[in-house]
C-alpha positions in Angstrom: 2.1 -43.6 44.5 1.2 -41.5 47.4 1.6 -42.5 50.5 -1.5 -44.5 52.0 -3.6 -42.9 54.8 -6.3 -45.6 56.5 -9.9 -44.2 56.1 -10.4 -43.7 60.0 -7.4 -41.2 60.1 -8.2 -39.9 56.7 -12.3 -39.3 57.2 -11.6 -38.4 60.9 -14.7 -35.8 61.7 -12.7 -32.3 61.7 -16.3 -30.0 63.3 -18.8 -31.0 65.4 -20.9 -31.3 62.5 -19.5 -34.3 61.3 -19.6 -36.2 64.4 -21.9 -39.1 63.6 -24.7 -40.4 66.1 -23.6 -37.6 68.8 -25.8 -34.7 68.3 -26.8 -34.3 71.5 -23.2 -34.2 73.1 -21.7 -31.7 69.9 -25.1 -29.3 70.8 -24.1 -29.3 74.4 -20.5 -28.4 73.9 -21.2 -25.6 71.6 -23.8 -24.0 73.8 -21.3 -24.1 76.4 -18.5 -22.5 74.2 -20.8 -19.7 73.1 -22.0 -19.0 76.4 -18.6 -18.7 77.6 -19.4 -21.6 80.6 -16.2 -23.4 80.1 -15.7 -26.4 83.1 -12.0 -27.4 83.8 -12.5 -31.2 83.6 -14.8 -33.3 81.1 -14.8 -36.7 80.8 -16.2 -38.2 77.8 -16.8 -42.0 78.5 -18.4 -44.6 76.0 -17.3 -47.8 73.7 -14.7 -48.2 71.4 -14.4 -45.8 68.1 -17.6 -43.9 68.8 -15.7 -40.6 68.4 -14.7 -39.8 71.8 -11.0 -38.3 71.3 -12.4 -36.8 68.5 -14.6 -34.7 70.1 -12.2 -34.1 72.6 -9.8 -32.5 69.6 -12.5 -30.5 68.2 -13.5 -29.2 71.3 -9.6 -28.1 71.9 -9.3 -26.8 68.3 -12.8 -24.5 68.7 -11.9 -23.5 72.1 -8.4 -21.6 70.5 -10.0 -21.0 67.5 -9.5 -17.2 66.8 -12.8 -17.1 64.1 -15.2 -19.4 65.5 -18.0 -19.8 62.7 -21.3 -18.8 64.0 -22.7 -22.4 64.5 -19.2 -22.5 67.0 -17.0 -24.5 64.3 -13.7 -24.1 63.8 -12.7 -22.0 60.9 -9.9 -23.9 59.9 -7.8 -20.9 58.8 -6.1 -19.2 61.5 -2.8 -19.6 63.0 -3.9 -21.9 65.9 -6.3 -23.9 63.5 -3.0 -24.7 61.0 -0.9 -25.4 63.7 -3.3 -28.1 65.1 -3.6 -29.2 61.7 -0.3 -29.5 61.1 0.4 -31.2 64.4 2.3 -28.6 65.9 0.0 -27.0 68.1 1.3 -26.3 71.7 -1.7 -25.1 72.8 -2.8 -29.2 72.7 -1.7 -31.9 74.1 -2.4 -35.8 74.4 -1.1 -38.2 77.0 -1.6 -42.0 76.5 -2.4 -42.8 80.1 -1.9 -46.3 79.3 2.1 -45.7 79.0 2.1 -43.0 81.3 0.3 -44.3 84.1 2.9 -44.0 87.3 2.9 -40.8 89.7 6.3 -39.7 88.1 4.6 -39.4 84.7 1.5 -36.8 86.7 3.7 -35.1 88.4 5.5 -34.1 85.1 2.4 -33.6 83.9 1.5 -30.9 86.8 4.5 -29.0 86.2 4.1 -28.9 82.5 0.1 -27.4 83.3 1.8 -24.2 84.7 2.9 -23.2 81.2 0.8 -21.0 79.5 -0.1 -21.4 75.7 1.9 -19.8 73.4 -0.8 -19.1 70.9 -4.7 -19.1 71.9 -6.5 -18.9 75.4 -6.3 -22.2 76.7 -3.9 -25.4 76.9 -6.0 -28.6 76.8 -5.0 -31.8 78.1 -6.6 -34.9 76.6 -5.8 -38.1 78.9 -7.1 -41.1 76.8 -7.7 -43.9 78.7 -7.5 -42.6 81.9 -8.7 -45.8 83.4 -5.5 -47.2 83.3 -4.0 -44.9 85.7 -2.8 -46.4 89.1 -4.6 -45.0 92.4 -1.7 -43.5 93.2 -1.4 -41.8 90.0 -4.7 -40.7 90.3 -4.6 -39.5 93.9 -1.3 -37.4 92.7 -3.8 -35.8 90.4 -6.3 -35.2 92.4 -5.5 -31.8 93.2 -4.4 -30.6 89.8 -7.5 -32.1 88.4 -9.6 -29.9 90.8 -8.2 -26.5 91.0 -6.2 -26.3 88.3 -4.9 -22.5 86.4 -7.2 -20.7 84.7 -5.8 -21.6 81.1 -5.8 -25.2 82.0 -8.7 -27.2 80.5 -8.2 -31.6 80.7 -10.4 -33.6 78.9 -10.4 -37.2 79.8 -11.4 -39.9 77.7 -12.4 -43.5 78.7 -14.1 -47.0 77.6 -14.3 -48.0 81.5 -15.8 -45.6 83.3 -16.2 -48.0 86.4 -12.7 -48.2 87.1 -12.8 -44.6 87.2 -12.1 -43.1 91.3 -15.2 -41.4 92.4 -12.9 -38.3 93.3 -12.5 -38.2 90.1 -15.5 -38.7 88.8 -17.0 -35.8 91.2 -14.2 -33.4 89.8 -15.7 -33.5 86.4 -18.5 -33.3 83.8 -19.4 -36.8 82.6 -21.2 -36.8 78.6 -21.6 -40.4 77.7 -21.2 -41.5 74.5 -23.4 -44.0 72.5 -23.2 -47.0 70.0 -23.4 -45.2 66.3 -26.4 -46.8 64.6 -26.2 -49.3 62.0 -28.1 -46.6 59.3 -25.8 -43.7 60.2 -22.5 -46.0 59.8 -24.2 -47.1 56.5 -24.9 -43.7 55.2 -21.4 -42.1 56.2 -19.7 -45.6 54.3 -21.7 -45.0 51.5 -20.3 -41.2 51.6 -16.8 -42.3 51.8 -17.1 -44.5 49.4 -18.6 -42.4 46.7 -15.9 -40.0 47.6 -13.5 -43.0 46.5 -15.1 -44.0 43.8 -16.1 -47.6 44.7 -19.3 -49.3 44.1 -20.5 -51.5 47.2 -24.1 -52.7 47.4 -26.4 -51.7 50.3 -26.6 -55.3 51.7 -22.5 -55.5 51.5 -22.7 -51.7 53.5 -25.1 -53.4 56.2 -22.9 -56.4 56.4 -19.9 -54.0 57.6 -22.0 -52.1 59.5 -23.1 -55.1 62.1 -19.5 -55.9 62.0 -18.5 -53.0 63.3 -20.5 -53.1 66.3 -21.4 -49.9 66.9 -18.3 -48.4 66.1 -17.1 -46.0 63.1 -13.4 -46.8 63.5 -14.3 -50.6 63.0 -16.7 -50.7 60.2 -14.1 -47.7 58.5 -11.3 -50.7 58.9 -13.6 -53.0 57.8 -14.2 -50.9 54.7 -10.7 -50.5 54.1 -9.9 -54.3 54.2 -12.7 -55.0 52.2 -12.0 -52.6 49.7 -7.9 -54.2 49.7 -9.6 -57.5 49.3 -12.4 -57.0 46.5 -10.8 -53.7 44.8 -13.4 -50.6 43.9 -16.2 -52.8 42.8 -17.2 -54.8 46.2 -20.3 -57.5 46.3 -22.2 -58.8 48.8 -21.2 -62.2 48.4 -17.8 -60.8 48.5 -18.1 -58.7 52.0 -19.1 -62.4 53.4 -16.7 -64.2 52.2 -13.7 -61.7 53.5 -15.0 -61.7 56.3 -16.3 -65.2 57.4 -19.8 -64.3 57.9 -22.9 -67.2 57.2 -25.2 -65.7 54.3 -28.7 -64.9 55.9 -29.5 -68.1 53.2 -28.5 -70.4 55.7 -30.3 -69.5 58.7 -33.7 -68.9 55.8 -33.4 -72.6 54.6 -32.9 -74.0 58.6 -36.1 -72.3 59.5 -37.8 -74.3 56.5 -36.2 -77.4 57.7 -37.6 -76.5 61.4 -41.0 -76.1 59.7 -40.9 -79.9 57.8 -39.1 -81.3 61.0 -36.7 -82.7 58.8 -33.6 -82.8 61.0 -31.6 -85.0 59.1 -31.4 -82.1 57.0 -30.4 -80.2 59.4 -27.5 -81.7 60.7 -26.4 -82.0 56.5 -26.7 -78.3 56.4 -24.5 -77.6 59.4 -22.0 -80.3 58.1 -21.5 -78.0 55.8 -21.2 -75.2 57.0 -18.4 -76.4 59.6 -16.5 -77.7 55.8 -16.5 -74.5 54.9 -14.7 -73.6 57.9 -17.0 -71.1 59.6 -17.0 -71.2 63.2 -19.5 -73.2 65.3 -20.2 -71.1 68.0 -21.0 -67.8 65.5 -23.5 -70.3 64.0 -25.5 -70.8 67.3 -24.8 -67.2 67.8 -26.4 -66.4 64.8 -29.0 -68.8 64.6 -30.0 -66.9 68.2 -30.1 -63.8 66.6 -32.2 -65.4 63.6 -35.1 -66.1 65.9 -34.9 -62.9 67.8 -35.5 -61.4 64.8 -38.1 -63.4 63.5 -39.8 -62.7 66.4 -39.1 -58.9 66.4 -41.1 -58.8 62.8 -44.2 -61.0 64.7 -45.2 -57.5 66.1 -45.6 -54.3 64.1 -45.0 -52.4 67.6 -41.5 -54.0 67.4 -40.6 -54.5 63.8 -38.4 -50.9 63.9 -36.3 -53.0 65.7 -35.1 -54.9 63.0 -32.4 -53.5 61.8 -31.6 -55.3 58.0 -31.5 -54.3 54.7 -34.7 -53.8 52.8 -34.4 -57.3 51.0 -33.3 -59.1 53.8 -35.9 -57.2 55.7 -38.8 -58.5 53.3 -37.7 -62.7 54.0 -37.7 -62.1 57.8 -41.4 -60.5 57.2 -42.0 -63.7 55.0 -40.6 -65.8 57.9 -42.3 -64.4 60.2 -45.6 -65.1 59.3 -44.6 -68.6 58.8 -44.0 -69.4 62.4 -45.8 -69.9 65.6 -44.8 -67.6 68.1 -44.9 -70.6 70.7 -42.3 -71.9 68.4 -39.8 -69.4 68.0 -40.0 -68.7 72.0 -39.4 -72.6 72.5 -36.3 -72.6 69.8 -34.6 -69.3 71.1 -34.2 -70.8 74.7 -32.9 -73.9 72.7 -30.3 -71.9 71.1 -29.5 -69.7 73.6 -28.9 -72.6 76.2 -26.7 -74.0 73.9 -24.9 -70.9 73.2 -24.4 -71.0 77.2 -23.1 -74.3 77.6 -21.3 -74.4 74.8 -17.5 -73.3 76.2 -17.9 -75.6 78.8 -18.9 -78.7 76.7 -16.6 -81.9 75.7 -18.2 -82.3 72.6 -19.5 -79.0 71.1 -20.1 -80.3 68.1 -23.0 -83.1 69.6 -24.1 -80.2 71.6 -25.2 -78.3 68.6 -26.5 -80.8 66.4 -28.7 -82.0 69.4 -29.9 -78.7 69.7 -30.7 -78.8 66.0 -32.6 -82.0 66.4 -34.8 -80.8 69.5 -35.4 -77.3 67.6 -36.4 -80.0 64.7 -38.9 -81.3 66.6 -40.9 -78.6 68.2 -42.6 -77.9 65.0 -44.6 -80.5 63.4 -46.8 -79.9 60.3 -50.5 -81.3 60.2 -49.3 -83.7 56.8 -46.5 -84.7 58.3 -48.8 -86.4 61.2 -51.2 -87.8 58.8 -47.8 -89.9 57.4 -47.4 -91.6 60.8 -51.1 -91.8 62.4 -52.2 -93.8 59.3 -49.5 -96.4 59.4 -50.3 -97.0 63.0 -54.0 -96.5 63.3 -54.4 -100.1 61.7 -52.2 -102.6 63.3 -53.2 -100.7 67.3 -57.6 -101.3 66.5 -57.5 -105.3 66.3 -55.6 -105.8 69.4 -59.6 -105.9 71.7 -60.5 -108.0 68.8 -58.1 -110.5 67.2 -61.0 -112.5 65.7 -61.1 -109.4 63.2 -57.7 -110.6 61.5 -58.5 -113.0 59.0 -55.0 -114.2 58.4 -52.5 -114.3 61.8 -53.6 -116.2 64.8 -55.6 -114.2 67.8 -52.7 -115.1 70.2 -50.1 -113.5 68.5 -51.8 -110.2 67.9 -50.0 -108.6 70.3 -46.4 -110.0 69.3 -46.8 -109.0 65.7 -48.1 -105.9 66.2 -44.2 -104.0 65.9 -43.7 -106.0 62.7 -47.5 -104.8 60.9 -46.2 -101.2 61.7 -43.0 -101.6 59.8 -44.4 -103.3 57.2 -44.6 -101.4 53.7 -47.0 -98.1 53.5 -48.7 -100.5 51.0 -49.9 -102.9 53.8 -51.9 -99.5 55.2 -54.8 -99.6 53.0 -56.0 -102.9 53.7 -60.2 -103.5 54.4 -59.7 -105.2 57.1 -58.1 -103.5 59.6 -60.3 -99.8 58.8 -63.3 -101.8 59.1 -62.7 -103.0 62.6 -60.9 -99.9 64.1 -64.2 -98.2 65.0 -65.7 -101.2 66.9 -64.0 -101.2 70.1 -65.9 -100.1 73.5 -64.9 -97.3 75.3 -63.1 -99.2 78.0 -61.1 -100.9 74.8 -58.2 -98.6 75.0 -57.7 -98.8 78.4 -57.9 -102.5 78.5 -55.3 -102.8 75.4 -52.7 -100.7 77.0 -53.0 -102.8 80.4 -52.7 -105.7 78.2 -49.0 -104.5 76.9 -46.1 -106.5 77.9 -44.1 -104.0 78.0 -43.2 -100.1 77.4 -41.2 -101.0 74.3 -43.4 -103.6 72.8 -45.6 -101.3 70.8 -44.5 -97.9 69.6 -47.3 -94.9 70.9 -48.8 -92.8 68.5 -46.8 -89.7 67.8 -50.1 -87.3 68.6 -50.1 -89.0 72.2 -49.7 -86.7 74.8 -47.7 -88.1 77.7 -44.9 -86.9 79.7 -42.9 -89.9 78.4 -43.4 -88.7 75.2 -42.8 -85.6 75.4 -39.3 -85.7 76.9 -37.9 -88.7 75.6 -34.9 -88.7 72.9 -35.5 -87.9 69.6 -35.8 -90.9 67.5 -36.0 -92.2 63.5 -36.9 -95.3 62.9 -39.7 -95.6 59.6 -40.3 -92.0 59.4 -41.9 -91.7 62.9 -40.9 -88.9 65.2 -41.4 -89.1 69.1 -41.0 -87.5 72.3 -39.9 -84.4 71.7 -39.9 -82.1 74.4 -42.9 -80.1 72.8 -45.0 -82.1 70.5 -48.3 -79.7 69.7 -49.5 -79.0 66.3 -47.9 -75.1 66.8 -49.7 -73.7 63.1 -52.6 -75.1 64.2 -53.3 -74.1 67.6 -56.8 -71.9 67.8 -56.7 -68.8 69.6 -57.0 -69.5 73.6 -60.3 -70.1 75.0 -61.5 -69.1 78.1 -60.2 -71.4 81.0 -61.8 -71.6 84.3 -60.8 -72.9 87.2 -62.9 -76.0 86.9 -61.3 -76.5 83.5 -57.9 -76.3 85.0 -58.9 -79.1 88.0 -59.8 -81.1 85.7 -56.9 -81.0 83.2 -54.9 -81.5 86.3 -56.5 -84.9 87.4 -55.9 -86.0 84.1 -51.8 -84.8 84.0 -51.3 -86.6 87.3 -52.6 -89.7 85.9 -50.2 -89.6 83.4 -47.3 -88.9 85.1 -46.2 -92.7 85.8 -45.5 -93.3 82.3 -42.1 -91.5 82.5 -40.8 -93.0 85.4 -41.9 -96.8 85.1 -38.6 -97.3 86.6 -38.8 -95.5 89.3 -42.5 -95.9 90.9 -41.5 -95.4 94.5 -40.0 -91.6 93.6 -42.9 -90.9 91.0 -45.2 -91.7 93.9 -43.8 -89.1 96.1 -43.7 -86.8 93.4 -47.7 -87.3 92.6 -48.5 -87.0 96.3 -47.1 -83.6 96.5 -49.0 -82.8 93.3 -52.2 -84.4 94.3 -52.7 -82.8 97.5 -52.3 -79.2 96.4 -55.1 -78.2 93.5 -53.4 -75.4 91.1 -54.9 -72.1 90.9 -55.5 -70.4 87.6 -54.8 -66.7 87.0 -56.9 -65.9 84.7 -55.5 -62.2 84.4 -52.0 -63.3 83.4 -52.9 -66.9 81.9 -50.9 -68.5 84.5 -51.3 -71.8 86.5 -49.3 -72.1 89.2 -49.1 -76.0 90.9 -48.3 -76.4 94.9 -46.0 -78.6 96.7 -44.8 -79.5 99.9 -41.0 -78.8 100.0 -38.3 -77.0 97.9 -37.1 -80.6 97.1 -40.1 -81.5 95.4 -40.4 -77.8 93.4 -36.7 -78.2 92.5 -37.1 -81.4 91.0 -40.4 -80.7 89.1 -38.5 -77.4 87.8 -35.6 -79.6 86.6 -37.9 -82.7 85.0 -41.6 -82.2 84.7 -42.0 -78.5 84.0 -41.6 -78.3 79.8 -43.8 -81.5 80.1 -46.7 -80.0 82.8 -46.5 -76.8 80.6 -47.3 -78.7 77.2 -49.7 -81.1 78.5 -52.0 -78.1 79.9 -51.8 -76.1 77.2 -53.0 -79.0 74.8 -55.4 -79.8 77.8 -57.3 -77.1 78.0 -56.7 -75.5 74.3 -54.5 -72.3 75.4 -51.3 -71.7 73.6 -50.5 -69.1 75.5 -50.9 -70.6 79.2 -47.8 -70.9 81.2 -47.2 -73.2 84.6 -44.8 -72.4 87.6 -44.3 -74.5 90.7 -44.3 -73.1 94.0 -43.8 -74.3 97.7 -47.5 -74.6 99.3 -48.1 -71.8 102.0 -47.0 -73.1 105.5 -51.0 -73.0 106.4 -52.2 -75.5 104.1 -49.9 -77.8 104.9 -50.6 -80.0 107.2 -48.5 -81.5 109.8 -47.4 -85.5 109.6 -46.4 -86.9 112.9 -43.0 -88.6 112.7 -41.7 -89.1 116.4 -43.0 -92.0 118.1 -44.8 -89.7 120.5 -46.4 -87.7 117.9 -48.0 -90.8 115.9 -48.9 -92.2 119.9 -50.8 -88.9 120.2 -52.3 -88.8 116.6 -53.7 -92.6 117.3 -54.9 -91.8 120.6 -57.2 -88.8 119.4 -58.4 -90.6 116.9 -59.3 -93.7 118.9 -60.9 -93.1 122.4 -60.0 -96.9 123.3 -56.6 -96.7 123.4 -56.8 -93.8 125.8 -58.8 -96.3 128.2 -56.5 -98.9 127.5 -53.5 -96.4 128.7 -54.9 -95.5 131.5 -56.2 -99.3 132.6 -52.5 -100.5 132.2 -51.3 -97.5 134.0 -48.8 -96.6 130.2 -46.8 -94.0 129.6 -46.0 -92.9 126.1 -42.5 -91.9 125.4 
């Protein structure tokens, strides 16, 4: 058995034709080798395993070469080519400058630049990551760096090029290096692994390829892991399993279980995903990344930004057109929230499945409201009439109401209560809901639109699901109508009013609150579709920011039939708001302009306001 040689030494890009994903920085260097416009410093800067050094090594090896090829590659055959083959060139030499950082270890390296090569034109030193150097290392080199002798060439090679002095980033030619896409690390995989003889599916190649990140030398590890692991003929299901990542399956069959609402489901599903011992936080990770992708494929414009396999592509094009874009925007701030807070939780795992429960409930389909109107609809209609009950008496109508909603679905369909429901007056509702004894004594309907129900905790309890942050029928929402100012005054009379249902605890700060709201009317943008709502301090906007903005948002939008229409609170200008007197002498003065009398009686009984 020969000995073994990793793939990222062994498929190591010899030419600048082989460079992957840096054409424009190999075109650059050969024009300026074949125009003979050779600089003293480079500095080739970029992430991790994107072929910096690499370049830097071809770049030596072309610049020595004795028959340069007439596209300016290396031939590979003469005496300087072998020897840097062979690794016994003295024409070339590497410095780790993360071992050799100290000003004893430059100023060996100054003296060794006054040697001349022994075979080519030019000795070339490549310091890899030069960022390590201390600043007095680097100020020691300073000098050398910028006039250096005229067979001296250094090529320095970073990942951070901030750390980098500016006197040294002024001494020489900067090419930054990008990220190698995700189809040119499949396509040179797929190369190497023809070359090798091993079979690997295209889904298993883009698996690697995300992995890597953007980098050859991680996805060629990967590979060679992978290929240690699963031998010459590699699966998808495989790739995954080495290497701990959730199938796409996962995150396919949450969406559907967003789209029913069913969250106990949800939180089965993510039960088992933590058994099999993948990692919570790379499941909120990539449950973010699900629904920016779902909503990448919403637009055609955007869709190349998808970067999948073609049969993974095709679900999240299914997907896609399942969902309301007002629902994925709602679940990726979920997610990503979650993602943020999740380090500095107690209890990640709560954190998570909370945030599967709320993403749950932002998406409600139309059957799914038809099971928990109906139920409801018949025991709420003969509260204004008792008499209409044939069987309980009229005084307990509102006491039993609770038990004839949890009754059996069978008790639904009963004459009776149908019969009655239209025959209410107009001023029935309002009268029945005064007539409640308390918040808790009769369970809303869950197509209500209050702020109490809107933000209130997720509950179960006989298959009806309330107050979620968001409760709009997302699928379908029409397209937005035209909305007009007066349409927007009016909506806003009608939020304000509602607004005490949340804080029936708390009436003396939900009073303030309202004030602030009420004396300001919002103005509509109808250019951007944005309402923005006044009020009088920073205290007031930070608390509506914190508490009442998800709720203001969703109630105008269901208001005024615009999906799309999005609400910001902002302080009042100074100018409209108007002063309130709070010294003594200011409310003296107030009363005294407003009431001529007690002027006279002022001046009669010779008082002074103070």
């Amino acid at each position: 058995m020969g000995q073994f040689v990793v793939s990222a030494r062994k498929y190591r890009p010899s030419s600048f034709d082989k460079l992957i994903g840096q054409d424009n920085i190999a075109k650059t260097l050969k024009n300026s080798i074949l125009a003979g416009q050779l600089a003293h410093a480079y500095l080739f800067c970029g992430p991790r395993g994107v072929g910096k050094t690499s370049s830097a090594r071809i770049f030596a090896k072309t610049i020595n070469c004795s028959n340069p090829g007439a596209e300016m590659e290396p031939c590979g055959e003469c005496e300087s080519c072998r020897s840097f083959a062979e690794g016994r060139s003295y024409c070339i030499h590497e410095l780790d400058a993360a071992s050799n950082n100290s000003v004893d270890d430059i100023r060996n390296l100054t003296d060794q630049v006054r040697i001349p090569p022994q075979i080519g034109k030019y000795s070339v030193y490549i310091i890899d990551e030069v960022h390590m150097l201390s600043q007095a290392a680097f100020n020691a080199f300073l000098k050398t760096l910028e006039e250096p002798p005229a067979h001296a060439i250094f090529i320095l090679a970073t990942t951070e090029k901030h750390k980098i002095l500016p006197t040294i980033l002024s001494r020489c030619q900067t090419y930054d290096f990008n990220r190698i896409g995700i189809e040119d690390i499949v396509r040179n995989l797929k190369g190497i692994a023809a070359i090798e003889n091993i079979t690997i599916s295209d889904d298993a190649l883009h698996i690697l390829a995300q992995k890597a990140d953007g980098a050859m030398r991680d996805a060629l590890t990967l590979f060679d892991q992978t290929v240690a692991f699963c031998g010459n003929d590699i699966t998808y299901e495989q790739v995954i399993g080495n290497l701990g990542v959730l199938d796409y399956d996962y995150f396919f069959r949450l969406t559907d279980m967003f789209l029913a609402g069913d969250y106990a489901q949800c939180l089965l599903l993510f039960d088992e995903i933590l058994s099999k011992g993948f990692n919570a936080l790379h499941f909120i990770t990539g449950l973010s990344s699900h629904f920016r992708d779902l909503i990448v494929c919403k637009n055609a414009t955007s869709r190349g930004l998808l970067e999948m396999p073609p049969s993974v592509a095709a679900r999240y094009d299914e997907y896609a057109a399942k969902c309301h874009i007002g629902f994925l925007y709602e679940a990726l701030g979920i997610s990503t929230a979650c993602e943020a807070g999740y380090k500095s939780s107690s209890n990640p795992r709560l954190l998570i499945e909370f945030t599967l429960i709320r993403i749950a409930q932002l998406y409600k389909p139309l059957a799914m409201d038809h099971t928990v109107t109906a139920p409801q609809a018949a025991p709420a209609a003969p509260a204004p009439q008792p008499a209409a009950q044939p069987a309980p008496a009229p005084t307990t109508v509102p006491s039993t109401a609770p038990t004839a909603s949890a009754a059996s679905p069978a008790a639904a369909p009963a004459p009776a209560p149908p019969k009655a429901q239209p025959a209410p007056s107009p001023a029935a509702p309002a009268a029945a809901k005064k007539a409640e004894p308390a918040p808790h004594s009769t369970p809303k309907s869950a197509t209500s639109l209050s702020i109490k129900n809107l933000m209130a905790k997720a509950e179960a309890e006989q298959n009806i699901q309330t107050a979620a942050p968001i409760e709009i029928e997302l699928a379908d929402v029409a397209p937005a109508a035209p909305v007009t100012q007066e349409d927007v005054e009016k909506a806003w009379k009608e939020v304000i009013d509602e607004m005490g249902d949340y804080y029936e605890d708390s009436p003396a700060r939900i009073r303030r609150i309202q004030e602030g709201f009420v004396k300001h009317k919002p103005q509509y943008d109808a250019a951007e579709s944005r309402l923005i709502q006044y009020v009088d301090n920073a205290n007031q906007r930070n608390f509506a920011l914190k508490n009442l903005l998800t709720g203001f948002q969703t109630l105008y939008r269901a208001k005024l039939s615009n999906p799309s229409l999005t609400v910001e609170i902002e302080i009042a200008p100074s100018e409209t708001v108007e002063a309130k007197p709070y010294m003594p002498r200011e409310k003296a003065k107030v009363m005294m302009d407003n009431s001529p009398e007690l002027v006279t009686l002022a001046q009669e009984f010779e008082l002074e306001v103070s």
